[in-house]
C-alpha positions in Angstrom: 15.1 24.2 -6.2 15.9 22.1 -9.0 18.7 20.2 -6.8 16.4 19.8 -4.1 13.7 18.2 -5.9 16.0 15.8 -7.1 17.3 14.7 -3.9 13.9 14.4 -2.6 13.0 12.0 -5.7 15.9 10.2 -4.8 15.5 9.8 -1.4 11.4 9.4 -1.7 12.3 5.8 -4.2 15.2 4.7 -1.9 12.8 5.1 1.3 9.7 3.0 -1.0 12.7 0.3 -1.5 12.7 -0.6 1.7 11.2 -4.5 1.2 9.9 -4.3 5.0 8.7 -7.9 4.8 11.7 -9.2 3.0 14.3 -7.7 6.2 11.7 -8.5 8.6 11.8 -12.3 7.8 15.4 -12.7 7.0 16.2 -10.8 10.0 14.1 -12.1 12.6 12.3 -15.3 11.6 15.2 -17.0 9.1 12.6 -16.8 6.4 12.1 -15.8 2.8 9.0 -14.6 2.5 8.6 -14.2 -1.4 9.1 -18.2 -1.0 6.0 -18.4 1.2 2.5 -17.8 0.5 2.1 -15.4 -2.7 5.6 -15.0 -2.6 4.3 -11.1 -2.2 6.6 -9.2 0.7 3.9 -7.0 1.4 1.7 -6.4 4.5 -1.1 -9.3 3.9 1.7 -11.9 3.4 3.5 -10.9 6.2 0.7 -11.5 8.2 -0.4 -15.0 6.6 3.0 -16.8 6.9 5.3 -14.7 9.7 2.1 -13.9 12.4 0.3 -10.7 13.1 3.2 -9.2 14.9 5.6 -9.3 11.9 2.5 -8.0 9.9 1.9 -5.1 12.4 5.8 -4.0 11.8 6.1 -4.3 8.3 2.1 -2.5 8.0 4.0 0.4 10.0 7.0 0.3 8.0 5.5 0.3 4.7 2.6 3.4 5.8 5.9 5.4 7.0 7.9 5.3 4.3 5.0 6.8 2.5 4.8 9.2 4.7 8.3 9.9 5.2 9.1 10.8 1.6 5.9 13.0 1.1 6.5 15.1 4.2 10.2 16.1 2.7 8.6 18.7 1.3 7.7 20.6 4.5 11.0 19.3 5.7 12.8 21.6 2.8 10.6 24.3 3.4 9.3 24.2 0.0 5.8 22.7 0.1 4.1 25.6 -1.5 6.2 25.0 -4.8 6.5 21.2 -4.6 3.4 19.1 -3.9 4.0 16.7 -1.4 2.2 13.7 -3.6 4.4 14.0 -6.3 7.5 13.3 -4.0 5.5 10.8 -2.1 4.6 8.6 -5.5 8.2 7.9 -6.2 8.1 6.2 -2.8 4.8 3.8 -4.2 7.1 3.2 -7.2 9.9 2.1 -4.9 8.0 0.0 -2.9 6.9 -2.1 -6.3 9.7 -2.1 -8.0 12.8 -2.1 -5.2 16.4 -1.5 -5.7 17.3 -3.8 -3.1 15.2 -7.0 -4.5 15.9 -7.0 -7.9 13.4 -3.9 -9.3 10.4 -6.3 -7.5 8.5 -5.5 -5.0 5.0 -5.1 -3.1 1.5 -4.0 -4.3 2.1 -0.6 -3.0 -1.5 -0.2 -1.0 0.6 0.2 2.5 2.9 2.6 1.3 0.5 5.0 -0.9 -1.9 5.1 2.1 1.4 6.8 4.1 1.4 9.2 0.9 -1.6 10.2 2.1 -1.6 10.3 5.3 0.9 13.2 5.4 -1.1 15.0 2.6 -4.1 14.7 3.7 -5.1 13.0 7.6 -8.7 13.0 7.4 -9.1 11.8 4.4 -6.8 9.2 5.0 -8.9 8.4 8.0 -11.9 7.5 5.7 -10.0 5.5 2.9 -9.4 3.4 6.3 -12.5 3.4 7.6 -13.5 2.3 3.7 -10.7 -0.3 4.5 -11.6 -1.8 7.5 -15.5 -2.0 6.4 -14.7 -3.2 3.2 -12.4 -6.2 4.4 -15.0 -7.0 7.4 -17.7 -7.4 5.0 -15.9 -9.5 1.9 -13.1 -10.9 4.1 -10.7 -10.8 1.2 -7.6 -7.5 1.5 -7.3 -7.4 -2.1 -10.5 -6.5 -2.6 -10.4 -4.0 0.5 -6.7 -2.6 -1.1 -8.7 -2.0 -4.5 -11.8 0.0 -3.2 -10.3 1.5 -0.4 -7.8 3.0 -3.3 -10.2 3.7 -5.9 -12.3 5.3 -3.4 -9.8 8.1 -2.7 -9.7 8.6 -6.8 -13.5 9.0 -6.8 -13.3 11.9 -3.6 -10.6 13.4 -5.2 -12.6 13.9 -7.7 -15.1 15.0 -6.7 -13.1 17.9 -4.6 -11.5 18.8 -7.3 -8.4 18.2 -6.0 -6.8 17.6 -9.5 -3.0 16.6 -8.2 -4.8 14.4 -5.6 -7.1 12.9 -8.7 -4.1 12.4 -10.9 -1.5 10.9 -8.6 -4.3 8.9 -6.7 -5.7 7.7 -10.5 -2.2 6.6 -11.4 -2.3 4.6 -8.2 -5.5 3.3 -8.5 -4.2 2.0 -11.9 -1.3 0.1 -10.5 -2.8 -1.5 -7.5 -5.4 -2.9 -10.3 -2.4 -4.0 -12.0 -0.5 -5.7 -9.2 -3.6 -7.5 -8.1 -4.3 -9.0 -11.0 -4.8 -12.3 -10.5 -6.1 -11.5 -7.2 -9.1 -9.9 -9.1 -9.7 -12.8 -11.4 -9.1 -15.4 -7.9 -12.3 -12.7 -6.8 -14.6 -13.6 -9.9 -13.8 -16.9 -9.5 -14.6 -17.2 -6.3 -11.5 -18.4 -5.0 -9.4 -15.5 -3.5 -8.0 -16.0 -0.2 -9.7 -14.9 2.8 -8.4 -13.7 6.2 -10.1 -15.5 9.2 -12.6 -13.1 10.2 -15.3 -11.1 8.8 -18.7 -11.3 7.0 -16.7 -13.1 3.7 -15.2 -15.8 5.8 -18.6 -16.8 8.1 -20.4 -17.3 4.8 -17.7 -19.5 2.7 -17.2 -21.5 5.7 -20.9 -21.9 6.6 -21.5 -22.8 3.0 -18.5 -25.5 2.8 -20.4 -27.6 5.8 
């Protein structure tokens, strides 16, 4: 058991190292991406400088390896000894600090959300829904990425779903940490917007 869980650690990290948006824009567009925008090589910067079908792929890549490294433990047959979300949050810690750019990395939102989805389907059907609703009415993903996350650590909690609450708390607490100066951009009223939404119709009606 003990070799097992091992190899699923290790494979769960190398699988959340992946840099999606890094490949994707060396590969198909000549393009560094952590020289573009935020410099982030996660979904939302994908999106803003490489186009909405790079940011599609690399969405897709990031949920899967999520995904991916918390289903090994049905894979193994051992799910009933080994909860999937502690296998899955090695591949979070991957995604942020990656073996193949330097121990850097994304703001692991994509990827955790995966995590989840094998876990737990519905609810990761309403942290989405939380998503979508939260970044059509503020316009801003950061802000969508930190309630959409904290909002799985408040269910969880309220289930009782301690290994949930714990893993998805630890989460919570490194998203906050990654988006940092996203958050103080938010106070200050200068975070960066994507072009639709309730957010963007009201900063743009108030600029004219």
């Amino acid at each position: 058991m003990t070799f097992k869980i091992i190899i699923m650690v290790v494979v769960a990290y190398l699988l959340g190292s992946i840099p999606s948006g890094l490949w994707i824009g060396q590969i198909f567009y000549h393009k560094d991406i952590r020289k573009l925008g935020s410099g982030n090589i996660g979904t939302t910067n994908t999106f803003r400088t490489l186009g909405p079908k790079a940011g599609i792929v690399v969405l897709f890549m990031d949920v899967l390896k999520g995904t991916l490294a918390a289903c090994q433990p049905y894979f193994w047959g051992v799910s009933a000894a080994v909860n999937p979300l502690l296998i899955g949050l090695f591949a979070s810690l991957g995604h942020t600090a990656s073996v193949f750019d330097h121990f850097h990395g994304g703001k692991a939102v994509a990827t955790s959300a995966g995590i989840l989805l094998a876990y737990n389907p519905p609810l990761f059907g309403i942290a989405c829904l939380i998503f979508i609703t939260t970044l059509l009415l503020t316009s801003m993903a950061s802000c969508a990425s930190i309630i959409g996350i904290s909002a799985v650590f408040v269910i969880a909690l309220c289930e009782q779903d301690w290994i949930l609450t714990l893993v998805s708390g630890f989460l919570t607490l490194v998203v906050l940490n990654r988006h940092r100066s996203n958050i103080k951009r938010i106070f200050a009223g200068t975070e960066s917007m994507v072009g639709f939404g309730l957010g963007h119709y009201l900063r743009e009606h108030h600029q004219k």
